[in-house]
Jmol script that loads the backbone (N, CA, C; Angstrom):
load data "model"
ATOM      1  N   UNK A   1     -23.340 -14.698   7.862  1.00  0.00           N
ATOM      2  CA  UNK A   1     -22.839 -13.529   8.549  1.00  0.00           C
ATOM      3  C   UNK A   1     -21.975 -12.718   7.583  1.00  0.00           C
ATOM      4  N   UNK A   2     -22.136 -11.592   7.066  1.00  0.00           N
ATOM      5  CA  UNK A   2     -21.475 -11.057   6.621  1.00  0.00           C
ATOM      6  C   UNK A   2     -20.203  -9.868   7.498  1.00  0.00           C
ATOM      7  N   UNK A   3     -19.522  -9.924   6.571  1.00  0.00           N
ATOM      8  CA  UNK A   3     -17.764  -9.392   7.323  1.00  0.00           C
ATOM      9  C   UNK A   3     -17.805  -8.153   6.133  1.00  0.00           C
ATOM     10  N   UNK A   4     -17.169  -7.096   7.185  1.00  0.00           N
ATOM     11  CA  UNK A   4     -16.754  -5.760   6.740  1.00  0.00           C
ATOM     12  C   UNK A   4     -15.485  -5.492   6.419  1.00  0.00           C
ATOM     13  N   UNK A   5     -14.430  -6.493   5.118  1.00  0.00           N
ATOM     14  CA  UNK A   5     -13.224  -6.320   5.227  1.00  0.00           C
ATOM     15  C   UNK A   5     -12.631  -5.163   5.602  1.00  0.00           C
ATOM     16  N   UNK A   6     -13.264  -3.895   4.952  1.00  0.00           N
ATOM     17  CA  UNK A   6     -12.902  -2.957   4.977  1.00  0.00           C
ATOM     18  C   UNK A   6     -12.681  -1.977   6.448  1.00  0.00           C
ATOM     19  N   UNK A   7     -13.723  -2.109   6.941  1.00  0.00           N
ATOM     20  CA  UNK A   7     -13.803  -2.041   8.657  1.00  0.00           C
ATOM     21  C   UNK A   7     -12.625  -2.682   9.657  1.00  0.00           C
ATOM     22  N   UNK A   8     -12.302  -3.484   9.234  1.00  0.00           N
ATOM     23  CA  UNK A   8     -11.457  -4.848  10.543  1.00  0.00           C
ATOM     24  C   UNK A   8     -10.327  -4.294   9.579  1.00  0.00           C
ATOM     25  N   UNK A   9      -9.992  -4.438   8.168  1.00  0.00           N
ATOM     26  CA  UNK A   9      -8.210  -3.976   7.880  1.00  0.00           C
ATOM     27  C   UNK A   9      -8.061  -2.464   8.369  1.00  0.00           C
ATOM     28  N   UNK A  10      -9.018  -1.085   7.991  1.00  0.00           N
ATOM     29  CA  UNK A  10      -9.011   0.284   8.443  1.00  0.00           C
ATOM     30  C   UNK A  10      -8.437   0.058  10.376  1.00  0.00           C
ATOM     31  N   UNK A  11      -9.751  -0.447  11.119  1.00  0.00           N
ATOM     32  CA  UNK A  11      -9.690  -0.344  12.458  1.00  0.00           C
ATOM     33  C   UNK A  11      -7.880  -1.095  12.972  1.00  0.00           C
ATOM     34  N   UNK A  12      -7.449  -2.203  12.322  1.00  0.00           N
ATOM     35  CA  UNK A  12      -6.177  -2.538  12.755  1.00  0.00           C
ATOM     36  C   UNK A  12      -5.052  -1.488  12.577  1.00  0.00           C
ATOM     37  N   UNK A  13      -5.531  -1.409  11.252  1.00  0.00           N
ATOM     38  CA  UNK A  13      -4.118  -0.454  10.516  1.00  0.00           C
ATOM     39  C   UNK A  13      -4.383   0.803  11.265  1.00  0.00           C
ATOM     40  N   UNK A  14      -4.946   1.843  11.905  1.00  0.00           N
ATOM     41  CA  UNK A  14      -5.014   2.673  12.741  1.00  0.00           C
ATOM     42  C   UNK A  14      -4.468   2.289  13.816  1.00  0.00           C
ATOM     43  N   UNK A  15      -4.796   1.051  14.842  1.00  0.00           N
ATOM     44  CA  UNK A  15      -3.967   0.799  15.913  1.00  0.00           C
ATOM     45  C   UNK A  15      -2.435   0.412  15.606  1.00  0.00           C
ATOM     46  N   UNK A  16      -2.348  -0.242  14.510  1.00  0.00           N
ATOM     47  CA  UNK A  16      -0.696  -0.160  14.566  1.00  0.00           C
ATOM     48  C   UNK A  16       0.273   1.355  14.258  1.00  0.00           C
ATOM     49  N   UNK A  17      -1.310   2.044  13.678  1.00  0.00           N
ATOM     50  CA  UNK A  17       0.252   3.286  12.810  1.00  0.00           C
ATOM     51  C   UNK A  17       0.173   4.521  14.907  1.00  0.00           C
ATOM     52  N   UNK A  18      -1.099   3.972  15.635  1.00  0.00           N
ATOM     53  CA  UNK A  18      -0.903   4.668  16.864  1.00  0.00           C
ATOM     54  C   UNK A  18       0.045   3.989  17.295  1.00  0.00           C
ATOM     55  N   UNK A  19       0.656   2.869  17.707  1.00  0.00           N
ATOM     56  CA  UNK A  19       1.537   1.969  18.402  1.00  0.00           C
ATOM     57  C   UNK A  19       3.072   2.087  17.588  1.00  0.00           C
ATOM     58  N   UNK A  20       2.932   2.338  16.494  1.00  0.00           N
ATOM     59  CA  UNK A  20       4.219   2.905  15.720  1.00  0.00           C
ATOM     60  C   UNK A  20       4.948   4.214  16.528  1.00  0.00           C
ATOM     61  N   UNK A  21       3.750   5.426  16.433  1.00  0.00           N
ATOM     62  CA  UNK A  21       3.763   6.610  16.652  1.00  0.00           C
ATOM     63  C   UNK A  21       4.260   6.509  18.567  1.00  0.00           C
ATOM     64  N   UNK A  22       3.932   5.822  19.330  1.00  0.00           N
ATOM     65  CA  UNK A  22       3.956   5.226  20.677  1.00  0.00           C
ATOM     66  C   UNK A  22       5.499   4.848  20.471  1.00  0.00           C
ATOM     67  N   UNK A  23       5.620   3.760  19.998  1.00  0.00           N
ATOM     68  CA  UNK A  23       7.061   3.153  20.429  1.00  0.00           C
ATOM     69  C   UNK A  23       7.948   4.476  19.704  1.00  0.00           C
ATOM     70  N   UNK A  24       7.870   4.858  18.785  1.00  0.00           N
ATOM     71  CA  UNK A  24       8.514   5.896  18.438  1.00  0.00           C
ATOM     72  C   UNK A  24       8.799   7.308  19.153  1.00  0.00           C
ATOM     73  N   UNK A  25       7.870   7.373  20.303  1.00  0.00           N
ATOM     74  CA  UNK A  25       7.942   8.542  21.078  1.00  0.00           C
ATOM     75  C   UNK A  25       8.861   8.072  22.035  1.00  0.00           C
ATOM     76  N   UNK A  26       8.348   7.155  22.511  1.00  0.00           N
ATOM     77  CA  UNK A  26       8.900   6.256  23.470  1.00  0.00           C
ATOM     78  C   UNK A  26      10.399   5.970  23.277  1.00  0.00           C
ATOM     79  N   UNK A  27      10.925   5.822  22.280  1.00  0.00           N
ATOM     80  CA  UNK A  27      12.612   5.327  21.710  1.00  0.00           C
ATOM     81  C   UNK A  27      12.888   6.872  21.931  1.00  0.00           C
ATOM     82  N   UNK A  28      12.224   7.998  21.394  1.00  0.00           N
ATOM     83  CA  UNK A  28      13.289   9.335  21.516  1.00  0.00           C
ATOM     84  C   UNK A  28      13.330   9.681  22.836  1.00  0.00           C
ATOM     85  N   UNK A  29      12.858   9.591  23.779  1.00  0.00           N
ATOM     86  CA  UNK A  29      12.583  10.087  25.344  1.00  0.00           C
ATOM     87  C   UNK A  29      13.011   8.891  26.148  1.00  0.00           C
ATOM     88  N   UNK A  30      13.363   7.670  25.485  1.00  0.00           N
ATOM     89  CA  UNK A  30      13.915   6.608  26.447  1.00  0.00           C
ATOM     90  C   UNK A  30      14.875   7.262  26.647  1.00  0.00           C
ATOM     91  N   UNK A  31      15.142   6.525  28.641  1.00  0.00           N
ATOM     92  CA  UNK A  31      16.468   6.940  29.167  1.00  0.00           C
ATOM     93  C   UNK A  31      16.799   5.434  29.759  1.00  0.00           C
ATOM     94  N   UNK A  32      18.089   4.823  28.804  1.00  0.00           N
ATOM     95  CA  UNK A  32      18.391   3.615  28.939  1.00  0.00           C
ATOM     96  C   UNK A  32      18.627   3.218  30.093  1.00  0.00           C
ATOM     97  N   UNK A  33      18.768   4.086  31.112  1.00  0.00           N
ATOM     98  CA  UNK A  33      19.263   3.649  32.356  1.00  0.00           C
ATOM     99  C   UNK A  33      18.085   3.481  33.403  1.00  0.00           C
ATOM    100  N   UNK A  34      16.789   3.861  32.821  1.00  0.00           N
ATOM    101  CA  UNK A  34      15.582   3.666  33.882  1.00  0.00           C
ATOM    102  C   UNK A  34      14.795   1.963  33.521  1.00  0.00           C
ATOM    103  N   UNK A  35      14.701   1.599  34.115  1.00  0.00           N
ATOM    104  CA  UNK A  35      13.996   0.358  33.814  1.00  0.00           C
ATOM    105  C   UNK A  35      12.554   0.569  33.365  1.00  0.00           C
ATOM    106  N   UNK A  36      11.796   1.196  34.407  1.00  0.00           N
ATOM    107  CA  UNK A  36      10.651   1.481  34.269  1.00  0.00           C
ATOM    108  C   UNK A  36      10.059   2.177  32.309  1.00  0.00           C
ATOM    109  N   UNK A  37      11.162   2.751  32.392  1.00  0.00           N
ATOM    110  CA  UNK A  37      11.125   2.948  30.613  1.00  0.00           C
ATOM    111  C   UNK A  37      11.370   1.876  29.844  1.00  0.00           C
ATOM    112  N   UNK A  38      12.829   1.129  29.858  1.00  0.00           N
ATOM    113  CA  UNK A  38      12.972   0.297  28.951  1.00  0.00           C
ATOM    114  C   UNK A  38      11.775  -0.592  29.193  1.00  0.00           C
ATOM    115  N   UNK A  39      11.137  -1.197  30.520  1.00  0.00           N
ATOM    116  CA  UNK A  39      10.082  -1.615  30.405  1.00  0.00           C
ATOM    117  C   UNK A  39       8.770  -1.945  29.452  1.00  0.00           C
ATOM    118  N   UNK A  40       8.667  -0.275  29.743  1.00  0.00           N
ATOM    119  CA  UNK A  40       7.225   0.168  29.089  1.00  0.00           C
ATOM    120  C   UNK A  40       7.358  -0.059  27.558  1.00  0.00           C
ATOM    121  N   UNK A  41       8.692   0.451  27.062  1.00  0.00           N
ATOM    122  CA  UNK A  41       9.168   0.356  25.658  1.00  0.00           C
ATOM    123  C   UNK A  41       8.670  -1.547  25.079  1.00  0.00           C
ATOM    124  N   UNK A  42       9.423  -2.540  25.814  1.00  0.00           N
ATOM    125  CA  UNK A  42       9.083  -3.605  25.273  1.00  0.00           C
ATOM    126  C   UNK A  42       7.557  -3.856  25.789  1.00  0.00           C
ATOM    127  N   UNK A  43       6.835  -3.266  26.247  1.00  0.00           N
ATOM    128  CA  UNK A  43       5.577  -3.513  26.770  1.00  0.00           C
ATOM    129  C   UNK A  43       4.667  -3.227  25.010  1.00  0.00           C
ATOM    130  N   UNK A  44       5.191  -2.038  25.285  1.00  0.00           N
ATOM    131  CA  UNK A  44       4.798  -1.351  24.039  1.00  0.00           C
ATOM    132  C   UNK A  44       4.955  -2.342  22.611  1.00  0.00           C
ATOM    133  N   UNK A  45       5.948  -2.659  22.211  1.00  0.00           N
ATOM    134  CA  UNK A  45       6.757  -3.302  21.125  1.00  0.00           C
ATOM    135  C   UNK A  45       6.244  -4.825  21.373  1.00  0.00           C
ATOM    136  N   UNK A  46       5.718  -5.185  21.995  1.00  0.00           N
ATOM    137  CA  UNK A  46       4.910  -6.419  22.406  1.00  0.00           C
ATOM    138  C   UNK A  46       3.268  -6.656  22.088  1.00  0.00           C
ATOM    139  N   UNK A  47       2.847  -5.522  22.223  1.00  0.00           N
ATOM    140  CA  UNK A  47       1.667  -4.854  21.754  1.00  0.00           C
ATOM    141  C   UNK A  47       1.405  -4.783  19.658  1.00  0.00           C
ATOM    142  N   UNK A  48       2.511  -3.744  19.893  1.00  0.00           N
ATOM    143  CA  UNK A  48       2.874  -3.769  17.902  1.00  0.00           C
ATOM    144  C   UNK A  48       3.076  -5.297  17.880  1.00  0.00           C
ATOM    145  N   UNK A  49       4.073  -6.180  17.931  1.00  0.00           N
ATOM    146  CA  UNK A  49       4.009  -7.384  17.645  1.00  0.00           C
ATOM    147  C   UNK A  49       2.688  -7.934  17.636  1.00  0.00           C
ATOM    148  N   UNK A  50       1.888  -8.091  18.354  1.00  0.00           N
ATOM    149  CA  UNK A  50       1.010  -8.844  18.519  1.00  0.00           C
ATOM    150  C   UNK A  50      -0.352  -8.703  17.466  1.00  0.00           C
ATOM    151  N   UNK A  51      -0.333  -6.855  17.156  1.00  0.00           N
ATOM    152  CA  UNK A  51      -1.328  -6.456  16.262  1.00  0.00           C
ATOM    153  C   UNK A  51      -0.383  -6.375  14.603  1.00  0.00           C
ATOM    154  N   UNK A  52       0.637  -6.767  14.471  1.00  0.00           N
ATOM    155  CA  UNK A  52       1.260  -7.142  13.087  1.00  0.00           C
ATOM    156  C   UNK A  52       0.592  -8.532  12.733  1.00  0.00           C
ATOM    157  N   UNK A  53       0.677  -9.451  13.722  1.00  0.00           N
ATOM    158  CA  UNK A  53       0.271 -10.833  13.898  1.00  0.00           C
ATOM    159  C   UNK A  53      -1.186 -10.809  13.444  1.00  0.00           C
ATOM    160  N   UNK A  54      -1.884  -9.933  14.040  1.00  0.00           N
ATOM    161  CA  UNK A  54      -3.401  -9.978  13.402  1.00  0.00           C
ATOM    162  C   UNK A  54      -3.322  -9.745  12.107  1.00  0.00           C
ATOM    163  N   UNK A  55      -2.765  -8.602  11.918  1.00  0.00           N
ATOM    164  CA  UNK A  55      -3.026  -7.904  10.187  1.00  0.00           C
ATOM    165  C   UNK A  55      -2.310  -9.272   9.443  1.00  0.00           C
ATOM    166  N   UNK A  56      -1.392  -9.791  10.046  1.00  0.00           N
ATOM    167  CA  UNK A  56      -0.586 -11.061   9.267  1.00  0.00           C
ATOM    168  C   UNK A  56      -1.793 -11.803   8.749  1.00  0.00           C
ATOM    169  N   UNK A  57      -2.735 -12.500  10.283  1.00  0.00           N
ATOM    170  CA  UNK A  57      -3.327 -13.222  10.200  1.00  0.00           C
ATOM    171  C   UNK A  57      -4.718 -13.120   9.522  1.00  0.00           C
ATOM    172  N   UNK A  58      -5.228 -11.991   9.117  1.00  0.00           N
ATOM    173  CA  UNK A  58      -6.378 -11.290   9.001  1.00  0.00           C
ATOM    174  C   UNK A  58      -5.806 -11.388   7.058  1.00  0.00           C
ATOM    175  N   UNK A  59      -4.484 -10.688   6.304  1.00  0.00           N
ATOM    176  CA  UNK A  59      -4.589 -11.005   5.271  1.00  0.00           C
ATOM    177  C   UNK A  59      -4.644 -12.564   5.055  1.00  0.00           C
ATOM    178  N   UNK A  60      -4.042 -13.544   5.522  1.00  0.00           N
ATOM    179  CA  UNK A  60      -4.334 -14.757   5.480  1.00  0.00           C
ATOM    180  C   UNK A  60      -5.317 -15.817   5.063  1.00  0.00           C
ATOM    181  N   UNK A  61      -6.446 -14.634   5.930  1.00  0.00           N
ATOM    182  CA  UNK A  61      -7.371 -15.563   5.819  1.00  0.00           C
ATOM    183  C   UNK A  61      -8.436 -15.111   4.509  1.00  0.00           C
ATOM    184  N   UNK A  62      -8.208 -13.578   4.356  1.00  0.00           N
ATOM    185  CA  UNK A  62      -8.652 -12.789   3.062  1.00  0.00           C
ATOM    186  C   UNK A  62      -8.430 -13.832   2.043  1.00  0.00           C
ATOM    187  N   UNK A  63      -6.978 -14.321   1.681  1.00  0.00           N
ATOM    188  CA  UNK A  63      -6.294 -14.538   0.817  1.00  0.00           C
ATOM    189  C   UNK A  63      -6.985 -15.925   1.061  1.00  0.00           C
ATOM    190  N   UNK A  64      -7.308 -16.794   1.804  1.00  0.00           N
ATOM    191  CA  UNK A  64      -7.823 -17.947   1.876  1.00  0.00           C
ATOM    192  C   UNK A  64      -9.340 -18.090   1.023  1.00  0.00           C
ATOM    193  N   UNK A  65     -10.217 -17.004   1.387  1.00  0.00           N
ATOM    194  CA  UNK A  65     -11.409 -16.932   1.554  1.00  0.00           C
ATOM    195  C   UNK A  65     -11.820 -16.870  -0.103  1.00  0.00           C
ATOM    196  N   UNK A  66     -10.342 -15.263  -0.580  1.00  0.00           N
ATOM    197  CA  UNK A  66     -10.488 -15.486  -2.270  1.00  0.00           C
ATOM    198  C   UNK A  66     -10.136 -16.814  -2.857  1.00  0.00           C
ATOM    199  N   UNK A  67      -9.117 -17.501  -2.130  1.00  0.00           N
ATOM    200  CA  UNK A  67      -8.554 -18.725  -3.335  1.00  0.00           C
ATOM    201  C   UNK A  67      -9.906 -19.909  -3.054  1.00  0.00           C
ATOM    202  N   UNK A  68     -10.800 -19.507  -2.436  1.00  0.00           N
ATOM    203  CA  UNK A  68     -11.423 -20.569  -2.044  1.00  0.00           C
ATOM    204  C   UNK A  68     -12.887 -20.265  -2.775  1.00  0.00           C
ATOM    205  N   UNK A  69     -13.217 -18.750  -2.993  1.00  0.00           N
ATOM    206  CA  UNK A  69     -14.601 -18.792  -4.173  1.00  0.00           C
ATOM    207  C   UNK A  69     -13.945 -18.733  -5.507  1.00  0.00           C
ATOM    208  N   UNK A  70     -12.468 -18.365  -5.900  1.00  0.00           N
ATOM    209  CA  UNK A  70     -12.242 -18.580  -7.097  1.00  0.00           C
ATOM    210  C   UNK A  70     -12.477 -20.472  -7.664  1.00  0.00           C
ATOM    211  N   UNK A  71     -11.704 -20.856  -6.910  1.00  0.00           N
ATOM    212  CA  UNK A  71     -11.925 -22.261  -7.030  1.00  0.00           C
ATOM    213  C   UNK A  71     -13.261 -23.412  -7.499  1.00  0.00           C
ATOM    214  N   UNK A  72     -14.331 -21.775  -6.903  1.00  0.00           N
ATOM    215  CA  UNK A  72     -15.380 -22.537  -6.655  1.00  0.00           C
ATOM    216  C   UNK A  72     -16.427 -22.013  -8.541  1.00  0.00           C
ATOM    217  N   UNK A  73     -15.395 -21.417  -9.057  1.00  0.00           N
ATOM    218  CA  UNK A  73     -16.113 -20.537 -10.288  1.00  0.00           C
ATOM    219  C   UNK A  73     -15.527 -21.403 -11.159  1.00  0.00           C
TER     220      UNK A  73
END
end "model"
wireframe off; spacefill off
backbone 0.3
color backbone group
């Protein structure tokens, strides 16, 4: 099966720099005193966490995949 590094790092790194751009709208228009905002805010920031975790996990395994055909040369 071949993999499109280039495809899967592009397609993440677009959803995080939208979810950047999100929590960032979101922090200037929060009104600390509504819940329903601070809410949405960690809803949001839960989201970014979770797709940092991929890109974490996604170089990881890049970095696995090279140390593992160098090895093999």
């Amino acid at each position: 099966m071949a993999v499109n590094i280039d495809s899967a790092v592009s397609g993440i790194a677009t959803q995080v720099d939208k979810e950047e751009q999100i929590i960032d709208d979101l922090s200037k228009n929060l009104d600390p005193s509504n819940t329903a905002d601070v809410m949405k805010l960690q809803m949001e920031y839960s989201k970014y966490s979770m797709e940092e975790e991929t890109v974490a996990a996604l170089v990881s395994a890049i970095k696995k995949m090279i140390d593992n055909i160098t090895q093999r040369m």
